[in-house]
C-alpha positions in Angstrom: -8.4 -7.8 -7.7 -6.0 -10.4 -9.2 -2.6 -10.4 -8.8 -1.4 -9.6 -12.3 -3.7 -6.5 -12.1 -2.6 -4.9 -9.0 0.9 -5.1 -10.1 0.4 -3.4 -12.8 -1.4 -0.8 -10.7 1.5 -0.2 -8.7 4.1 0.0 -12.0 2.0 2.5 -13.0 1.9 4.3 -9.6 5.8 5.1 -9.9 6.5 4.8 -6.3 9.7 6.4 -4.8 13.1 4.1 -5.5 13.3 1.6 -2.8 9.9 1.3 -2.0 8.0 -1.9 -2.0 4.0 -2.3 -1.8 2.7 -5.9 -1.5 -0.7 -7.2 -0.6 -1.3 -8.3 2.9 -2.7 -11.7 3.2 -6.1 -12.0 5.2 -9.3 -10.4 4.8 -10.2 -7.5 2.7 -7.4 -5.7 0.7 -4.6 -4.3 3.0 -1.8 -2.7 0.5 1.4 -2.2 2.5 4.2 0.4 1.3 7.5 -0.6 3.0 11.3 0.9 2.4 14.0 -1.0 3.6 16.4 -0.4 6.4 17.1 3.0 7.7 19.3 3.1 10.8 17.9 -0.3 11.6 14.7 1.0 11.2 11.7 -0.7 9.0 9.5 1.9 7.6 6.1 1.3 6.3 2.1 2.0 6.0 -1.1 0.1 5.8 -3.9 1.2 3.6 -6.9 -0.9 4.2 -10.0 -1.0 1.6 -13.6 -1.6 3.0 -15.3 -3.3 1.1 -18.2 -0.1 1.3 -15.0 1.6 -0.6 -14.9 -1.0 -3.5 -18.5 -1.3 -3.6 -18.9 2.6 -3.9 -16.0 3.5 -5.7 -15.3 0.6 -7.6 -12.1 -1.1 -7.2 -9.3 -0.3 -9.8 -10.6 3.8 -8.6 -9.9 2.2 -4.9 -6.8 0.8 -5.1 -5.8 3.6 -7.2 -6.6 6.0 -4.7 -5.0 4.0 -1.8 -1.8 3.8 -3.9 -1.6 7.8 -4.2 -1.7 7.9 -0.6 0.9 5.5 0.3 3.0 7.4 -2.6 2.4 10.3 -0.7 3.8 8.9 2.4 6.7 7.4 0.8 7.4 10.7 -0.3 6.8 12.4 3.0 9.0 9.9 5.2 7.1 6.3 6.0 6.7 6.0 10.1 8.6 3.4 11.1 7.0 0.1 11.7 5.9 -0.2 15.4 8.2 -2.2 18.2 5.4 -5.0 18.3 6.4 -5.6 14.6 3.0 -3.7 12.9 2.7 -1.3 10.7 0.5 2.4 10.8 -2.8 1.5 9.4 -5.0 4.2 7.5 -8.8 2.4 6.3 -10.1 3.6 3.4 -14.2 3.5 3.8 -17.3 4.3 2.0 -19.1 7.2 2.5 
């Protein structure tokens, strides 16, 4: 998915104020929903999309779908990120 594209995915998402998701760079699409500082704290989640998921789903439906989630979470409280520096990872397959 170009870049222009999944921003506009996540404008139209309407994710909680604060709230950033950017793509993380690598292999496959990795979508990770951070909010700044709390108490010190970094707070995030990783949504990874096989590719079995695009293929099957197709990938605006994906990416879509993965941005609900992470919504979700952002709503819920995101866990905060992991003392190694990571993030909670959730992967999205294929049926």
């Amino acid at each position: 998915m170009d870049e222009h594209t999944l921003r506009h995915q996540i404008e139209l998402a309407t994710l909680p104020a604060g709230v950033t998701v950017t793509q993380v760079p690598g292999a496959g699409v990795v979508l990770r929903a951070t909010h700044g500082q709390e108490h010190g704290e970094q707070r995030g989640l990783e949504i990874q999309l096989t590719d079995d998921a695009g293929r099957m789903y197709g990938e605006g439906p994906a990416v879509a779908t993965a941005l609900t989630r992470l919504k979700q979470a952002a709503q819920a409280g995101l866990p905060a990120r992991r003392a190694d520096g990571t993030y909670e990872r959730l992967v999205f397959v294929g049926d």
